[in-house]
LUMFIGU-436102 format. One line per field, with one value per residue (C-alpha): y, x, z; residue in three letters. Coordinates in nm, 2 decimals. Example, Ala and Ser with C-alpha at 12.3 -4.5 7.8 and 13.67 -1.06 7.14 Angstrom:
2
v (-0.45; -0.11) .
u (1.23; 1.37) .
w (0.78; 0.71) .
r (Ala; Ser) .
% end
This chain:
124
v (10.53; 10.54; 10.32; 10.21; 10.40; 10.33; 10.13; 10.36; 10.62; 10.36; 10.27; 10.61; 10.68; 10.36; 10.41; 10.82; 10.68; 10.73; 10.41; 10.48; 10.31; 9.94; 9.89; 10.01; 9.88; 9.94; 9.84; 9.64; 9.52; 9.66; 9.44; 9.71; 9.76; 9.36; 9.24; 8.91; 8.89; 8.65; 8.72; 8.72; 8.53; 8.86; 8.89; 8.93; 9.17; 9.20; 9.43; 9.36; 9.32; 9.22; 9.02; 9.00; 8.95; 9.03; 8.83; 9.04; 8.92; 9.02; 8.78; 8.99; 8.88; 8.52; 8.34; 8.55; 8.45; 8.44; 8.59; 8.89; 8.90; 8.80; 9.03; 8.85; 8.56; 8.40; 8.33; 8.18; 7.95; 7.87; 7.80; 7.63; 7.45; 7.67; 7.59; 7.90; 7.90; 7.84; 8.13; 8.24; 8.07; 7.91; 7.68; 7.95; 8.19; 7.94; 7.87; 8.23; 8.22; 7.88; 8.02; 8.38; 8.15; 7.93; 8.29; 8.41; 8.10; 8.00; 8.39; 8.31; 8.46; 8.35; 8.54; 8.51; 8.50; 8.61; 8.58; 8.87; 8.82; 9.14; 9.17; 9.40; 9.52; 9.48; 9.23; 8.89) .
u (9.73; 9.98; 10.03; 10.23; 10.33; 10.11; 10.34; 10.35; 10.51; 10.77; 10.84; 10.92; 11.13; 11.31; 11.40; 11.53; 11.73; 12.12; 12.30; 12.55; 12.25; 12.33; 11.97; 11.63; 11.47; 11.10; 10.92; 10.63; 10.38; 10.30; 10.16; 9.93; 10.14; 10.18; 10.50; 10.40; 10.17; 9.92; 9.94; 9.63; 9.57; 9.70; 9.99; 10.31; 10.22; 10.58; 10.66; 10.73; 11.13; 11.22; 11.53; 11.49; 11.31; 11.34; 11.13; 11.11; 10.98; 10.97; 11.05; 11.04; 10.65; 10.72; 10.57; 10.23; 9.93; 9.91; 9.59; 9.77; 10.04; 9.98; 9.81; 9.55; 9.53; 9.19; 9.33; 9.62; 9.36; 9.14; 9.42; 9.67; 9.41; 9.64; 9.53; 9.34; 9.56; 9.88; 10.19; 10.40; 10.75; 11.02; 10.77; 10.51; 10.76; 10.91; 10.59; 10.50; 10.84; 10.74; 10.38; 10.56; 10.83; 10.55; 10.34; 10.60; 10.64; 10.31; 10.30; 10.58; 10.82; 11.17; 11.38; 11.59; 11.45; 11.63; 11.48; 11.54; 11.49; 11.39; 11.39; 11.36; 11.75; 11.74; 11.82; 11.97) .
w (12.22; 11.94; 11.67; 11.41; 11.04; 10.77; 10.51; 10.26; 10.48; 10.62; 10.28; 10.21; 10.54; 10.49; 10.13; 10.22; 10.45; 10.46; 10.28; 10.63; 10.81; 10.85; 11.06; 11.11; 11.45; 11.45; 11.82; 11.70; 11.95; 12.32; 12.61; 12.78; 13.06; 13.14; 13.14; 12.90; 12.61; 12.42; 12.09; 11.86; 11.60; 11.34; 11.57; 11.55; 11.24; 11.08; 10.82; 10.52; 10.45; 10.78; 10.84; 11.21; 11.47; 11.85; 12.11; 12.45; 12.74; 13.11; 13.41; 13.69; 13.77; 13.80; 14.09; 13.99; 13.88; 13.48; 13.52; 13.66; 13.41; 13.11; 12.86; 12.69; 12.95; 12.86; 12.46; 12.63; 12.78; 12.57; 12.30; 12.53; 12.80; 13.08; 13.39; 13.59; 13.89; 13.69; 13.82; 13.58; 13.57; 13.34; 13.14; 13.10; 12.96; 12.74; 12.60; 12.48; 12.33; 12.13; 12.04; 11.89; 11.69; 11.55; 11.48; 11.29; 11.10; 11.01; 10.88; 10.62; 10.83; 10.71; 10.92; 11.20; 11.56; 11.87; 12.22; 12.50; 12.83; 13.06; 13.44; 13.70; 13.61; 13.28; 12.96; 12.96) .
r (Unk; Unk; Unk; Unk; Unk; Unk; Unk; Unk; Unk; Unk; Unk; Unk; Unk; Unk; Unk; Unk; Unk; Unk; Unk; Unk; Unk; Unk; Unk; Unk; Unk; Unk; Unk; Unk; Unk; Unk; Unk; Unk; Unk; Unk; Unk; Unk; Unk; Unk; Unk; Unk; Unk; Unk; Unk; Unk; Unk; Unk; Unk; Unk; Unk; Unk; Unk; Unk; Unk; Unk; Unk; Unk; Unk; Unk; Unk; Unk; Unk; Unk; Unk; Unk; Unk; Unk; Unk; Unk; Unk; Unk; Unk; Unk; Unk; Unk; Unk; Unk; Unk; Unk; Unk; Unk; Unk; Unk; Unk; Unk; Unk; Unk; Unk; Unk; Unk; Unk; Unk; Unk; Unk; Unk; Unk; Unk; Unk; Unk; Unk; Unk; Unk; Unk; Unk; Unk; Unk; Unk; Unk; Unk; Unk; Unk; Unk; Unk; Unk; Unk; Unk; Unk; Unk; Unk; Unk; Unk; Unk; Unk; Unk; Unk) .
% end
C-alpha cells in the first residue's frame, strides 16, 4: 500500500524545485480499485498551498449496483439515505461530485475545482 509524503518532505521537494516549473500535480486519494468513491469524513485531505483541485471520477460502471461500485458504499448510505438497490448513473455521479465540492469547502478550501470525467476510453 503506498501512501502519501510526509509534509515536511514535500515541503522540502516543493521548495528545491526548479522556478521553470509552472505546476506540481500530486495524486491525492485512491478508490481501492472501484471506479467511484465515498469520501470520509477527513477526506479529501488537501495539502496545504493548493490552488487546484481535480475531481476524477469513472462512468464506465453505470447501470451497476452502487453497492458494487462505489468505494465506501454504506457511508454513502447512511449519510445520503441512498437507496440499497439504487445503480449507478448521471444523478449518482453528480452527487459524489457535489459531496467532494462541499468537502473541500467546509475544509476551508478556497481554490478552484475542476471535475474529470473517466470512462472506459478515457477523459471527458
Amino acid at each position: 500500500k503506498m501512501c502519501g509524503l510526509p509534509y515536511d518532505l514535500l515541503d522540502k521537494l516543493i521548495k528545491d524545485m526548479p522556478q521553470a516549473l509552472d505546476y506540481v500535480i500530486i495524486e491525492a486519494d485512491g478508490a481501492k480499485h472501484h471506479s467511484l468513491k465515498y469520501p470520509a469524513a477527513d477526506e479529501p485531505v488537501i495539502y496545504p498551498g493548493t490552488t487546484d483541485v481535480i475531481i476524477v471520477l469513472g462512468t464506465w460502471e453505470k447501470g451497476r449496483s452502487c453497492k458494487d461500485v462505489v468505494f465506501r458504499y454504506e457511508l454513502m448510505q447512511k449519510e445520503l439515505g441512498t437507496a440499497e438497490d439504487a445503480v449507478v448513473d448521471d444523478s449518482v455521479i453528480d452527487t459524489l461530485r457535489q459531496v467532494y465540492v462541499r468537502k473541500l469547502r467546509d475544509s476551508g478550501f478556497e481554490g478552484r475545482v475542476s471535475c474529470v470525467f473517466a470512462n472506459e476510453r478515457g477523459w471527458f
